[in-house]
Residue, then its C-alpha position, 0 to 999 in steps of 0.5 A: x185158242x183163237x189160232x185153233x179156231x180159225x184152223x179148225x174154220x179152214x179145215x171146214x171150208x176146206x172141206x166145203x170146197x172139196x164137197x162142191x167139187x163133188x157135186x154141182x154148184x151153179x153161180x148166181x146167174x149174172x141177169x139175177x133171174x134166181x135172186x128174186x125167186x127166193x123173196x117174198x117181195x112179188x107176193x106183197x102185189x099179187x092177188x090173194x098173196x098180198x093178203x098177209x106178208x110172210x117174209x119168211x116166204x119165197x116168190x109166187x113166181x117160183x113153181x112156174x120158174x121151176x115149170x120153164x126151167x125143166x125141173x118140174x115137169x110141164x109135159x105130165x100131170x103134177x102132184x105137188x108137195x109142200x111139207x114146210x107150207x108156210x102161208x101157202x105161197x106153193x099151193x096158191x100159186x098153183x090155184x091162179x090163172x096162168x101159173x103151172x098149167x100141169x099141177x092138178x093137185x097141190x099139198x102143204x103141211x104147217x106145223x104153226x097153226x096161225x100160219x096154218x090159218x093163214x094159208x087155209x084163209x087164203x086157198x079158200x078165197x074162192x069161198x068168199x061170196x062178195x054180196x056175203x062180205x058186203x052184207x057183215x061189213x055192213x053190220x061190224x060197221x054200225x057202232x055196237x049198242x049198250x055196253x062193250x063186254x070186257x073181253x078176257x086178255x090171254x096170259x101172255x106176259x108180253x100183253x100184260x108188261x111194260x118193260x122198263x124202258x115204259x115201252x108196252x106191245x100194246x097199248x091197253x085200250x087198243x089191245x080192247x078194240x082189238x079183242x072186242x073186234x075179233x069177238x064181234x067178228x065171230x058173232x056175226x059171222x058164226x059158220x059162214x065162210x066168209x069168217x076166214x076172210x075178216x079173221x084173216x084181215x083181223x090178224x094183219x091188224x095185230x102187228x099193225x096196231x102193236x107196238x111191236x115189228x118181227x125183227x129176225x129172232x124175235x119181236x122188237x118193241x117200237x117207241x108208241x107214237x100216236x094210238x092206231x084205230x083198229x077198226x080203220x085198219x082193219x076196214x082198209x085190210x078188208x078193202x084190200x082184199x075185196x078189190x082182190x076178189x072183185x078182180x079174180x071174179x073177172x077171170x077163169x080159173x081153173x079147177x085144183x085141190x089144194x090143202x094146207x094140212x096142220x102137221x109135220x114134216x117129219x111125220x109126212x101123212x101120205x102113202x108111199x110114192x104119191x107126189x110127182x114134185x116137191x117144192x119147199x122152204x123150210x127153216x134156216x140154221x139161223x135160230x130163229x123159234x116161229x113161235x116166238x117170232x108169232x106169238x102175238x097171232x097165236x095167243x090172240x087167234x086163241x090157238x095156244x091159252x096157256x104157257x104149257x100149250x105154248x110150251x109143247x108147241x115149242x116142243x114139237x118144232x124143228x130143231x133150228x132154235x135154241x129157245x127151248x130144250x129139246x130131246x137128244x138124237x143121234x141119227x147122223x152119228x149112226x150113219x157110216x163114218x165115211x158118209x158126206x153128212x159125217x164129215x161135215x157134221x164133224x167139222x163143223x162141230x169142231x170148229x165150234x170155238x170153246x166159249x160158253x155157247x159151244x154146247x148150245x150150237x152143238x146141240x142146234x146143229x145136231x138136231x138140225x141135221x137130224x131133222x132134216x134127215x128125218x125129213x128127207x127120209x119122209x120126202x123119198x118115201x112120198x116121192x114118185x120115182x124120178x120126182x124132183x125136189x126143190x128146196x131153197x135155203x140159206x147160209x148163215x154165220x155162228x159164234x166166235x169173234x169177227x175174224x173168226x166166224x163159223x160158216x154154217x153152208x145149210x144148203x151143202x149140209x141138206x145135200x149131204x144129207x139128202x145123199x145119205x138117205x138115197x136122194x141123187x143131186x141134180x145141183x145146187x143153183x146158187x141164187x144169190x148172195x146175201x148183202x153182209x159185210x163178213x160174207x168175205x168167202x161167199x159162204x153167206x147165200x140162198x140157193x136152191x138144192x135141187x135133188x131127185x129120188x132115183x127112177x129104180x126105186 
């Protein structure tokens, strides 16, 4: 069985070498001009960026780079898109000082709604009236008078268990502070914009003062050490994002609509050839479910309250987990036989080795596939004629033993596809190699797929 496998893994990167030769792979470029463009590490000092790490996010640098390298076009006004938003890295890009003169107009569609919140805080950071904020730091400051109200803590089983490692994701009395925080936040708040502001510098607070750090596919439970002081950080994050505020004051900016949109990218809300431009990340092959990996920010923002909620939310997510059962497609398997998409699918399945997870990863890269079928199908329909659309994504690893595993190319599989539904392919540029020790072949990458919706339609 093992000889099998790894004939059917080199028939598949077989396959994969004969498809590049079909289109255009460029290598990562020698002055790494590209690797830095698909990390989120310029955003952790950028103005307004910095408010909330997201490490899923790309460079605030990217559009702009997009912008020199002739991609995006810097002659003729822009509407942009964003359909995977994420904490609107895309969209806050186009708001600063300096950064793609031509876009005027910038959208992005989030299907998690805390990240959706954290986006939406972040564009609206023109809102934010410095003497407003002064004036409620002043007031959640002051020590809260007679009887703290005991604040209900969601049903969520990962606030309430200690596993059996006597590891918890909260200690008690500051899962407390934290809750009775967030209600005094909205009290003395109520409608003023600036409750965007300190509920965003609240949800930095939660990971900060959990026992909990997002690792990959889930959250991993940290050994406690000494007990955080929920109001310190929150009045340090405060402190941060005041300085932000004070040093955009200073500066001219100029007038963009920007808009995050709580949605799907499948189910795009815009009519037909509306966007001059896309630009987008959206989830790797690689199993990792947002709402796992968010949970604490969704139960405690109030944004799901029953495991039912959490549930359809899980439901309504795209297809690159396999946390949760979803309902069976089969859009590849009706396209023509002879079609990119087809024979890749087919392969890769095929080189699946036959272990008790076969089943699992066959549903995972079918419904992968189709989703992302489905997506560009939307992409194309919103797109101008001639509009480009970027979409940078990585190379992942599955299943079998060490020498044998599968190489999962995302970045060739959503050009197939994007071929399939009428897209043209300008190239891939490959932007950097993943750091792994089994990335022998070089199949373990990001890479920017850059595609275009023909002129003639």
């Amino acid at each position: 069985m093992v000889d099998k496998t790894a004939s059917a893994v080199n028939d598949l990167t077989a396959l994969y070498r004969l498809y590049e030769e079909r289109i255009s792979v460029i290598p990562a470029a020698e002055n790494d001009i590209f690797e830095s463009l698909v990390t989120f590490d310029s955003c952790k000092t950028a103005p307004i960026h910095r408010w909330y790490t997201f490490k899923e996010g790309f460079s605030d640098r990217l559009v702009n780079a997009l912008n020199q390298h002739g991609i995006i076009s810097k002659k003729e006004s822009s509407i942009l898109l964003d359909p995977f938003c994420g904490v609107g890295t895309t969209l806050l890009s186009c708001q600063l000082q300096g950064a793609n003169e031509n876009v005027h107009t910038a959208v992005g569609i989030e299907r998690n709604p805390a990240i959706h919140s954290i986006a939406q805080s972040k564009l609206n950071w023109r809102e934010y009236r410095l003497g407003t904020i002064d004036k409620l730091l002043r007031a959640l400051r002051l020590p809260k008078r007679g009887r703290r109200p005991s604040v209900p803590v969601p049903e969520l089983s990962t606030l309430h268990e200690t596993r059996k490692s006597g590891k918890r994701a909260f200690d008690p009395q500051v899962l407390a502070d934290l809750l009775s925080l967030r209600e005094r936040i909205k009290r003395e708040c109520g409608l003023n914009p600036e409750r965007d502001f300190f509920m965003l510098a609240w949800t930095v607070v939660i990971e900060q003062a959990s026992n909990t750090r997002k690792d990959g596919r889930a959250l991993r439970l940290m050994e406690q050490s000494e007990l955080p002081n929920v109001r310190e950080l929150f009045f340090a994050q405060c402190q941060l994002m005041i300085e932000d505020l004070k040093s955009l004051g200073r500066q001219t900016h100029r007038s963009i609509c920007t808009t995050a949109i709580l949605g799907d990218a499948k189910h795009i809300p815009f009519l037909d050839n509306t966007f001059t431009g896309l630009c987008y990340s959206p989830p790797y092959l690689n199993n990792i479910d947002y709402t796992e990996v968010y949970k604490l920010e969704l139960w405690l923002r109030g944004h799901v309250n029953t495991q039912e909620a959490f549930r359809s939310l899980r439901l309504k997510t795209f297809r690159s987990h396999p946390s949760i059962t979803f309902p069976f497609t089969s859009i590849c398997d009706r396209l023509r036989s002879q079609t990119w998409i087809r024979q890749l699918k087919k392969a890769l399945i095929n080189s699946l080795p036959a272990d008790e997870f076969r089943q699992m990863r066959e549903s995972l890269f079918s419904g992968y596939i189709d989703d992302m079928l489905l997506t560009l199908i939307e992409q194309k329909r919103v797109a101008k004629p001639g509009a480009p659309i970027v979409c940078v994504v990585g190379n992942s690893l599955h299943g079998g033993s060490a020498n044998h595993k599968v190489p999962v190319c995302t970045d060739l599989l959503i050009s197939a596809a994007a071929k399939a539904v009428g897209l043209g392919i300008d190239h891939i540029q490959i932007a950097r190699q993943l750091p792994r020790r089994d990335n022998k072949n070089g199949w373990l990458r990001e890479s920017l797929v850059v595609m275009r919706k023909p002129k003639n339609l």
